[in-house]
C-alpha positions as CSV (number, residue, x, y, z in Angstrom):
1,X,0.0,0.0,0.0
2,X,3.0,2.5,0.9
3,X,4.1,2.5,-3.2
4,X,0.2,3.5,-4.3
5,X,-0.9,5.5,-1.4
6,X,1.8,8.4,-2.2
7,X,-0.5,9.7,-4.9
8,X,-3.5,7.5,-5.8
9,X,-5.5,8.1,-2.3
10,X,-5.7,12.3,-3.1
11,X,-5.5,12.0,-6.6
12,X,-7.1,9.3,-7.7
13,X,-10.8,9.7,-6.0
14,X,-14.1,10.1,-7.2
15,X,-14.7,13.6,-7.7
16,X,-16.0,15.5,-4.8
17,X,-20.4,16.1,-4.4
18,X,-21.4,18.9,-5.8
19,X,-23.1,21.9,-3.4
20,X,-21.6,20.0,-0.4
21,X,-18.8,21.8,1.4
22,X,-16.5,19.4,2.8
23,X,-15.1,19.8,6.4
24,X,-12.0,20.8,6.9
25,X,-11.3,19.1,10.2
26,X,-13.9,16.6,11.9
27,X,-13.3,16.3,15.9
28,X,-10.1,18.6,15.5
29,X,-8.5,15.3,14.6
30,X,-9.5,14.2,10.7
31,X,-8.3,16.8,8.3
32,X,-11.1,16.1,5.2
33,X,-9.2,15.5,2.1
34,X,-12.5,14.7,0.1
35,X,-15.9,13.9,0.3
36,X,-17.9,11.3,-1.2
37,X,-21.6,11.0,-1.5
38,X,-24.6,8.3,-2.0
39,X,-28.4,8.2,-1.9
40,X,-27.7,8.3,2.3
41,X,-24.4,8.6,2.9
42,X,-21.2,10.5,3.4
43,X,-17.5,9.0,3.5
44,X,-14.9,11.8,4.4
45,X,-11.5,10.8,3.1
46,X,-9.1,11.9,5.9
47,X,-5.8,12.1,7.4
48,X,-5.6,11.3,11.0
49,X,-3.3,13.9,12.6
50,X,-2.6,11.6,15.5
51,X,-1.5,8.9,14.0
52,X,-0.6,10.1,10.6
53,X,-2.8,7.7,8.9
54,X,-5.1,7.7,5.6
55,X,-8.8,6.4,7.3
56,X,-12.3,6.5,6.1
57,X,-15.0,8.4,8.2
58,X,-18.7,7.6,7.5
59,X,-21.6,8.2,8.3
60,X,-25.1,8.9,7.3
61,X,-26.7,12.3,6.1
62,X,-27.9,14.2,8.9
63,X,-31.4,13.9,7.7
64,X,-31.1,9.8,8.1
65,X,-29.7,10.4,11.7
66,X,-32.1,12.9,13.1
67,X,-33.4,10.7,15.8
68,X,-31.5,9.6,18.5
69,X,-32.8,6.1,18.0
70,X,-30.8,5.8,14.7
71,X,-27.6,7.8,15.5
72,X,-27.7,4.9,18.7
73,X,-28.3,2.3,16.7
74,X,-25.6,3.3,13.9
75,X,-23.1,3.4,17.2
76,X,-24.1,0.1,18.3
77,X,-23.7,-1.2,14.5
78,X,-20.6,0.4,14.6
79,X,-19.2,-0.9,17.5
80,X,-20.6,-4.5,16.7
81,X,-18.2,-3.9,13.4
82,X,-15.0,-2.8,15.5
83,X,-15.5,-5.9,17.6
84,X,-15.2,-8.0,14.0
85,X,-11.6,-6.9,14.2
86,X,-8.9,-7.8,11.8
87,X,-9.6,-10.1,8.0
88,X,-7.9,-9.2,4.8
89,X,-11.8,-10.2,3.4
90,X,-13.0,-7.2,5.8
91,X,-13.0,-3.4,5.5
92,X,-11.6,-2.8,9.2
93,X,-13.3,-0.8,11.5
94,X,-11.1,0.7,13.8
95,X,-13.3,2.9,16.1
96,X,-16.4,4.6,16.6
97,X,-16.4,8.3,17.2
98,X,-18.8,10.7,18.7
99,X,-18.5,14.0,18.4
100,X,-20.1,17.4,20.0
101,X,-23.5,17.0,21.7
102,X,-23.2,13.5,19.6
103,X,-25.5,14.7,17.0
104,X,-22.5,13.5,14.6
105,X,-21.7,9.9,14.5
106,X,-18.6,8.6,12.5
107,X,-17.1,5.4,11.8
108,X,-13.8,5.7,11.4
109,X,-12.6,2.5,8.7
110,X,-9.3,1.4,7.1
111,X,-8.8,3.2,4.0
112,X,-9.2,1.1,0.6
113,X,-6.9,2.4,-2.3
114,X,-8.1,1.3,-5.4
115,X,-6.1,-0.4,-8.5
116,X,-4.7,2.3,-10.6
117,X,-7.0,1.7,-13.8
118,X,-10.1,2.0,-11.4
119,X,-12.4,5.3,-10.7
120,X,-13.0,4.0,-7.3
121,X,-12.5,0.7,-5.2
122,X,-16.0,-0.7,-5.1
123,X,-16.3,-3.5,-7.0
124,X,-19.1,-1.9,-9.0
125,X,-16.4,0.1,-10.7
126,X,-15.5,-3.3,-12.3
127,X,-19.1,-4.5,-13.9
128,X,-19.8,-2.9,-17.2
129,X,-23.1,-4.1,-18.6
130,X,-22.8,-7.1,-21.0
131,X,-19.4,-7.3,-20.1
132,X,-18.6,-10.1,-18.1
133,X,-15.6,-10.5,-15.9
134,X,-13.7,-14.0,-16.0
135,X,-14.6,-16.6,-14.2
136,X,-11.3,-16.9,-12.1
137,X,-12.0,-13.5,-11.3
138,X,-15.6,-13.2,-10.6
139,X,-15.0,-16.8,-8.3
140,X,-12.1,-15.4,-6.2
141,X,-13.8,-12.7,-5.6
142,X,-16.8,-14.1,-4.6
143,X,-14.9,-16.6,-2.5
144,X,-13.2,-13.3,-0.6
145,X,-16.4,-12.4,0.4
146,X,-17.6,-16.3,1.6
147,X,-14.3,-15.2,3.7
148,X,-14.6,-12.4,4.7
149,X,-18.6,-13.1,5.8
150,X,-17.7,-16.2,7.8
151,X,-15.0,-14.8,9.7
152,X,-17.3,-11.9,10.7
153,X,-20.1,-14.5,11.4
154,X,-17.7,-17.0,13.3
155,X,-16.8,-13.6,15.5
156,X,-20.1,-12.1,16.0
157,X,-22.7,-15.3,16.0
158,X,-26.1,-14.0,14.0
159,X,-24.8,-11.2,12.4
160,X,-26.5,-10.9,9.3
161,X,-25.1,-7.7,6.6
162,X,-28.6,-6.9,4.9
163,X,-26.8,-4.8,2.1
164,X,-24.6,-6.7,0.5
165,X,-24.2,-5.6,-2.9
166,X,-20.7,-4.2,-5.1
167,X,-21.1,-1.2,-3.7
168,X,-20.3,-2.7,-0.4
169,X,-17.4,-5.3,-1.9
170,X,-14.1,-3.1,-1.7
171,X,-11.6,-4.4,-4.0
172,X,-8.1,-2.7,-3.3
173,X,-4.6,-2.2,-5.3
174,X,-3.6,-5.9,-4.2
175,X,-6.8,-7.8,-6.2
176,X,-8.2,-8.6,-2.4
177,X,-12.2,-8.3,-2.2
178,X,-13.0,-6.8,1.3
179,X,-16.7,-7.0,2.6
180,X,-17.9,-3.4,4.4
181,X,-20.6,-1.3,5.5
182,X,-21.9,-3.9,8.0
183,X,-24.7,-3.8,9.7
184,X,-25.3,-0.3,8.2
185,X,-28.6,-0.8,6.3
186,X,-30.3,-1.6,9.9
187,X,-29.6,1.5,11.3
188,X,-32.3,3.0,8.7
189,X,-34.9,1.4,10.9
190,X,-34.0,3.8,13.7
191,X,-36.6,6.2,12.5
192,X,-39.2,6.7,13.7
193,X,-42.5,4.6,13.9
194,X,-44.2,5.2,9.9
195,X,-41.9,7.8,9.3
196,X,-40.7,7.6,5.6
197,X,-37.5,9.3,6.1
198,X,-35.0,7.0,4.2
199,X,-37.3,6.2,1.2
200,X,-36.2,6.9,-2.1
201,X,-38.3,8.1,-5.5
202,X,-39.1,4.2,-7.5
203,X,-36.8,5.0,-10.4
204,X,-34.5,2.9,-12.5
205,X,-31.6,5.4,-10.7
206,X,-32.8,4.4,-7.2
207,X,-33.6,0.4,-7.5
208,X,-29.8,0.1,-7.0
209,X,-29.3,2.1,-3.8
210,X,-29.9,1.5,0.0
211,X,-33.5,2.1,0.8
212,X,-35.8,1.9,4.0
213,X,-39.4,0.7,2.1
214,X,-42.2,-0.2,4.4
215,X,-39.7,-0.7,7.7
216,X,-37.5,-2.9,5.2
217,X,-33.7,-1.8,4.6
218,X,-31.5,-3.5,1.8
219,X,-30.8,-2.7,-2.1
220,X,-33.9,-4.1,-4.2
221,X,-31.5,-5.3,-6.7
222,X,-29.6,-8.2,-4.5
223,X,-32.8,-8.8,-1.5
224,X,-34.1,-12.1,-0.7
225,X,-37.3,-13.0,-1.0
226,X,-37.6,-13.2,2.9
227,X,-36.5,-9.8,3.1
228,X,-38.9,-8.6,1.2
229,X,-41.8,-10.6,3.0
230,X,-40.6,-9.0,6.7
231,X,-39.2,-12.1,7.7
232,X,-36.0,-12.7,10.1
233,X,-33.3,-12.6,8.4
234,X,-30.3,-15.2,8.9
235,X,-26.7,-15.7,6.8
236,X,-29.0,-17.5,3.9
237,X,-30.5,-13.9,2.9
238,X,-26.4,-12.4,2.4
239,X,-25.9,-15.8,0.7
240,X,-28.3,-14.6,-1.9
241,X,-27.1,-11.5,-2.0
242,X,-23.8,-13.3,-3.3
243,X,-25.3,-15.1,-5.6
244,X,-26.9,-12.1,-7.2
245,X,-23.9,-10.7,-7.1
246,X,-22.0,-13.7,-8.9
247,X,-24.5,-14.1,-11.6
248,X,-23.7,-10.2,-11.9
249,X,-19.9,-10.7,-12.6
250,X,-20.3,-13.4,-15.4
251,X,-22.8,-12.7,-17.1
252,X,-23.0,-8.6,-17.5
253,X,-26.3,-8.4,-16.2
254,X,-28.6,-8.0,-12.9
255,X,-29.9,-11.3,-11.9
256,X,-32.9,-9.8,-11.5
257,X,-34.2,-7.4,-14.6
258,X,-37.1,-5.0,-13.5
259,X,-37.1,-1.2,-13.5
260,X,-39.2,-0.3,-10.7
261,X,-39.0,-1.7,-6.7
262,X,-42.2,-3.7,-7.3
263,X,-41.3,-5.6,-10.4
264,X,-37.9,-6.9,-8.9
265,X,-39.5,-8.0,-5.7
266,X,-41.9,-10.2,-7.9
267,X,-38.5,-11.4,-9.9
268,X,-37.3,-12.6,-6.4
269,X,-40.2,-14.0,-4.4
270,X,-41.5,-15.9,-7.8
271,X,-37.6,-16.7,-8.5
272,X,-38.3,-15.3,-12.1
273,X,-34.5,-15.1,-12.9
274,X,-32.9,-15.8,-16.3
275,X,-31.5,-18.8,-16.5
276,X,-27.0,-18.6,-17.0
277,X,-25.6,-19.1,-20.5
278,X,-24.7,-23.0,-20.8
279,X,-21.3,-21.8,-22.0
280,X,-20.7,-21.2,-18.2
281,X,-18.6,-23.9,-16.4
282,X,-21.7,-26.3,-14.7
283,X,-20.6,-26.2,-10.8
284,X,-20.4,-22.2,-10.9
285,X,-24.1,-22.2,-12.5
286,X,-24.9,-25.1,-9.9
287,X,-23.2,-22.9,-6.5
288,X,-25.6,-19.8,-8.3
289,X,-28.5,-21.7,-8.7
290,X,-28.6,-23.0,-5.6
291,X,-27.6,-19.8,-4.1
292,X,-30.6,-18.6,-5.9
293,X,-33.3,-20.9,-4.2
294,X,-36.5,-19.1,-3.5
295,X,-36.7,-21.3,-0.3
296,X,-33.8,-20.2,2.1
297,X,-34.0,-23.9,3.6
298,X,-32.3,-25.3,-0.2
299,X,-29.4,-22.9,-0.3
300,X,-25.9,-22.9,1.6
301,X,-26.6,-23.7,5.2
302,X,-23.6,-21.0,6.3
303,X,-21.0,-19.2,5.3
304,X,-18.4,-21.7,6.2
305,X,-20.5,-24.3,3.7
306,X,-20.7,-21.5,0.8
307,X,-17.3,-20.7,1.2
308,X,-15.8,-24.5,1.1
309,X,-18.1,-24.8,-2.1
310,X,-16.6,-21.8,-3.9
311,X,-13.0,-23.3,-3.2
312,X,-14.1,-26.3,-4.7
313,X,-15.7,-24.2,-8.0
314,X,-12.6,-22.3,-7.9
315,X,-10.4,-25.5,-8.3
316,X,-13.2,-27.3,-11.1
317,X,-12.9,-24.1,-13.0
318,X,-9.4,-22.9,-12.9
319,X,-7.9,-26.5,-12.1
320,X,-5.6,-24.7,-9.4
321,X,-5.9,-24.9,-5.8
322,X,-8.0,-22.0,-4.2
323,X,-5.7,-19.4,-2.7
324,X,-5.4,-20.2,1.2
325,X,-7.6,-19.3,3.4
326,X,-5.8,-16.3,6.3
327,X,-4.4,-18.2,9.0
328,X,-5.4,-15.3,11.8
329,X,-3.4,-13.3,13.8
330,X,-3.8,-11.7,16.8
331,X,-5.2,-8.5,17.4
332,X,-2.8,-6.1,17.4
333,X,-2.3,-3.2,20.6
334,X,-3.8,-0.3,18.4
335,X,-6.8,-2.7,17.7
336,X,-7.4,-3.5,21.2
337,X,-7.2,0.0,22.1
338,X,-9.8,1.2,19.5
339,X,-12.0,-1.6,20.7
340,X,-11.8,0.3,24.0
341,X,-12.4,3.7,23.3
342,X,-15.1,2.9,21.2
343,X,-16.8,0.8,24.2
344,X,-16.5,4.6,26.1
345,X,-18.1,6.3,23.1
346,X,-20.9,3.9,23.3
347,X,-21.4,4.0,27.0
348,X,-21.4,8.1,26.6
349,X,-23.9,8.2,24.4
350,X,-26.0,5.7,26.3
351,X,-25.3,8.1,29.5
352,X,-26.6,11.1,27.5
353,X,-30.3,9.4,27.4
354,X,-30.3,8.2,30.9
355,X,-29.7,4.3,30.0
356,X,-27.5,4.1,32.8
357,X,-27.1,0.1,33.3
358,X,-26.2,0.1,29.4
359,X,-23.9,2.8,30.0
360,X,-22.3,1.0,33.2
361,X,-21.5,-2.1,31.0
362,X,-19.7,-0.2,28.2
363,X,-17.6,1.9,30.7
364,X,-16.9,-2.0,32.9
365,X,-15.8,-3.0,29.1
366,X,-13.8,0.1,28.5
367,X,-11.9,-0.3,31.9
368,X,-11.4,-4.5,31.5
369,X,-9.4,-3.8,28.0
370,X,-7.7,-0.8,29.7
371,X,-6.4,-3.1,32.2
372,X,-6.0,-5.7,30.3
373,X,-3.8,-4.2,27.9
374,X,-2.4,-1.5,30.6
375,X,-3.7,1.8,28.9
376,X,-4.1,3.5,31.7
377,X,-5.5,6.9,29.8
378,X,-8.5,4.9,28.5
379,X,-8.7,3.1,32.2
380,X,-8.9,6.7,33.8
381,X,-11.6,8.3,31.4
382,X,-13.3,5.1,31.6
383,X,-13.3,5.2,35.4
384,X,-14.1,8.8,35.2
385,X,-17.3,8.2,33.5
386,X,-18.5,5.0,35.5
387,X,-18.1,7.8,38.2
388,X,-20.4,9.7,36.2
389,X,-23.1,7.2,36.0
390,X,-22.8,6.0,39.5
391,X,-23.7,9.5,40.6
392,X,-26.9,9.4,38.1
393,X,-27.8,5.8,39.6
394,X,-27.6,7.0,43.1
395,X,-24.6,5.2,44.2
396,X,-22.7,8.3,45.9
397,X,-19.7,6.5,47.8
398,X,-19.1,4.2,44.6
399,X,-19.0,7.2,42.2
400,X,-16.7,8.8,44.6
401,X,-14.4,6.0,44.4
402,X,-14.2,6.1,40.9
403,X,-13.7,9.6,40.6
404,X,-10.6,9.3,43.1
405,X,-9.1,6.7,40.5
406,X,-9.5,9.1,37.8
407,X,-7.6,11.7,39.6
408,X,-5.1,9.5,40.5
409,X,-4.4,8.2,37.0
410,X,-4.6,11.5,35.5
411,X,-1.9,12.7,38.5
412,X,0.2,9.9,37.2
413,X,0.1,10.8,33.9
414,X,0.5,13.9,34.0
415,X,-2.9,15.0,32.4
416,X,-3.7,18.1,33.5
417,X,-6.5,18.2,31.8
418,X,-8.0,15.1,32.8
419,X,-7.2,16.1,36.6
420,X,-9.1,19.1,35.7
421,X,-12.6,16.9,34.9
422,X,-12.0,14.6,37.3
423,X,-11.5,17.6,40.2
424,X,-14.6,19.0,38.7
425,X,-16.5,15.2,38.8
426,X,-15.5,14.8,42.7
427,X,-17.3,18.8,43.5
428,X,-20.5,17.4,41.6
429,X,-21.1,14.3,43.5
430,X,-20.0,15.7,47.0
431,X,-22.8,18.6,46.5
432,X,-24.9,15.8,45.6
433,X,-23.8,14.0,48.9
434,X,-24.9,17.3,50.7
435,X,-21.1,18.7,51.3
436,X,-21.5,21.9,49.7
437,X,-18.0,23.5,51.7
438,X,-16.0,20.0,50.5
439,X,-17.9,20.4,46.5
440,X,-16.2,24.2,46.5
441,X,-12.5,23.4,47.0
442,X,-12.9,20.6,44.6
443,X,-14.2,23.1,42.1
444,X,-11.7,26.0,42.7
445,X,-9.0,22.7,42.2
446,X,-10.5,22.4,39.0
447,X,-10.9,26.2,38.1
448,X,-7.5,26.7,38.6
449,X,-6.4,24.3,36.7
450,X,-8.3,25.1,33.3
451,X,-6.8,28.7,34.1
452,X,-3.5,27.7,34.1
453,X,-4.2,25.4,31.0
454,X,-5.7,28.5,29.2
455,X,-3.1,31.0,29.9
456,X,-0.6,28.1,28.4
457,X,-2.0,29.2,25.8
């Protein structure tokens, strides 16, 4: 990545939306360096001034996050993703990110640079109509995404994507197919009871893009028939989604042909799909076909089942070996660490609407991969903010405890700023207790210290 991403991540990008100013900065960290737009969302192309890396931020218009149901359930998504971890097959989520009055949500995601002779990384940039990609090709990348959807699976049991479609199969400057955008299209049923927000016009434009119609999210194109009857939804409906998307790659055309939302649900619940050319190899029409089934019950049972069936097509087709499977590895400090802070992002925002238990168990998570991986700034804030909800629940003496560990962490590192809150914390929950004299010294600590920090400045 170091050779391409010199010039190809600034220069190379699809051009910025029209009548949308990008940011400069987002949370005084993520300097914008472009912006890219959809039907719902926004990615911001950025630099990470702390870490000096390249990293995706996205997040949804702010008209598809207006209610606080849906910007918590895009956190909760997004942390579900960041607990996924680390698989060449999956766009990485590193953390979740909250910023403000946490009215703006961001994921914040491993950058994908695209091959050179692409406009953009998704794999739609690769399907030109009637023009069918190889076989190897469209079966190894298929089988990336088998890969990349079982690992996920394997690490969060039940977790079912909803939207899977080329737009959301990355395919960067090394050939590798990388799943993303998980768990995204649910967050569109946030909204509020019958409200339409989300809903796009029923054109031949829209029938491709992420929609929210009657209370169902997903892409008409690639949904299964039980999505579009209402129906739980298991691994079997992204293993149709697959298949869609394989019959896509070799043959040049949708697998399901309609121009309106309610002529390709009747393709898909009546399974009126056009039959593959016979010129195709027989076991990658059979994997489609059976990936196809109306009846969920008759396709792959899992992942792990569609995947070992793709290796096998791979090998009948191409008569070479599939490439190996990733052996894993473990997760790495930085990944553990952004695992952590994006547990205390969750528990804010759950603070902020007075879910206080919820909140308690993302801070207790926060603090256990603190300590378990000795970052003892996430351990402090994390203890700071248990304080914090202690002192909501009632529980004076425990919040005071916590508080006190916050200060002393901060001492030890030398945060002054850190000392600062946790001074100011301590004044809080002693007024609370009914120590008004004890609250003030705590507060004039903590006055003094943001003058000090101020006049640093």
């Amino acid at each position: 990545m170091a050779e391409t991403a010199t010039r190809s991540p600034i220069e190379d990008l699809s051009n910025p939306s029209p009548g949308r100013k990008p940011k400069r900065y987002i949370a005084e960290r993520y300097e914008v360096v472009n912006t890219l737009e959809g039907g719902m969302g926004l990615v911001y192309l950025c630099r990470d001034h702390f870490t000096s890396d390249l990293v995706a931020l996205k997040t949804f218009k702010p008209e598809f996050l207006s209610h606080r149901a849906a910007r918590d359930l895009f956190l909760r998504e997004g942390t579900m993703w960041v607990e996924i971890g680390r698989h060449p097959n999956v766009v990485q989520a590193y953390r979740v990110e909250r910023v403000g009055d946490g009215r703006e949500v961001y994921l914040v995601l491993e950058w994908i640079v695209q091959p050179q002779d692409k406009k953009s990384p998704s794999l739609r940039s690769w399907l030109k109509k009637g023009q069918p990609l190889p076989a190897e090709d469209a079966i190894l990348f298929a089988l990336h995404v088998a890969r990349g959807m079982r690992f996920a699976t394997q690490k969060i049991p039940g977790l079912v994507h909803r939207d899977l479609k080329p737009e959301n199969i990355l395919i960067g400057f090394d050939g590798i197919a990388r799943v993303t955008d998980f768990g995204l299209a649910s967050t569109l049923s946030g909204h509020s009871p019958g409200s339409t927000v989300g809903s796009l016009e029923n054109s031949r434009e829209n029938i491709g893009r992420t929609q929210l119609t009657q209370g169902v999210a997903g892409t008409p194109l690639y949904m299964a028939p039980e999505q579009w009857a209402h129906k739980p939804l298991d691994a079997r409906a992204d293993i149709y989604a697959l298949g869609c998307i394989l019959y896509e790659m070799v043959s040049g055309r949708f697998a399901a042909a309609g121009d309106t939302r309610e002529a390709l649900r009747d393709v898909h619940v009546n399974g009126n799909i056009q039959p593959l050319a016979n010129t195709l190899p027989l076991a990658l029409r059979q994997y489609i076909e059976r990936s196809l089934s109306i009846t969920r019950e008759q396709r792959y049972r899992d992942w792990a089942e569609a995947e070992k069936t793709l290796a096998s097509v791979y090998t009948q087709v191409t008569g070479n070996l599939s490439p190996p499977e990733w052996d894993g590895a473990e997760e790495t400090p930085d990944e553990r660490l952004a695992a952590g802070n994006s547990y205390n992002t969750m528990g804010l925002s759950y603070l902020d609407i007075g879910k206080l238990d919820v909140a308690v168990m993302y801070f207790e998570q926060a603090v256990n991969v603190a300590r378990a991986e000795n970052l003892r700034e996430l351990e402090g804030k994390g203890l700071g903010n248990l304080g914090l909800a202690y002192a909501a629940l009632g529980y004076i003496e425990r919040a005071i405890e916590f508080h006190e560990e916050h200060l002393a962490i901060a001492r030890e590192l030398g945060d002054r700023a850190e000392e600062g809150r946790s001074q100011g914390n301590l004044g809080l929950v002693y007024r609370q207790k009914g120590e008004p004299e004890r609250a003030v010294r705590f507060h004039e600590k903590e006055l003094q210290i943001f003058q000090r920090l101020t006049n640093r400045f």
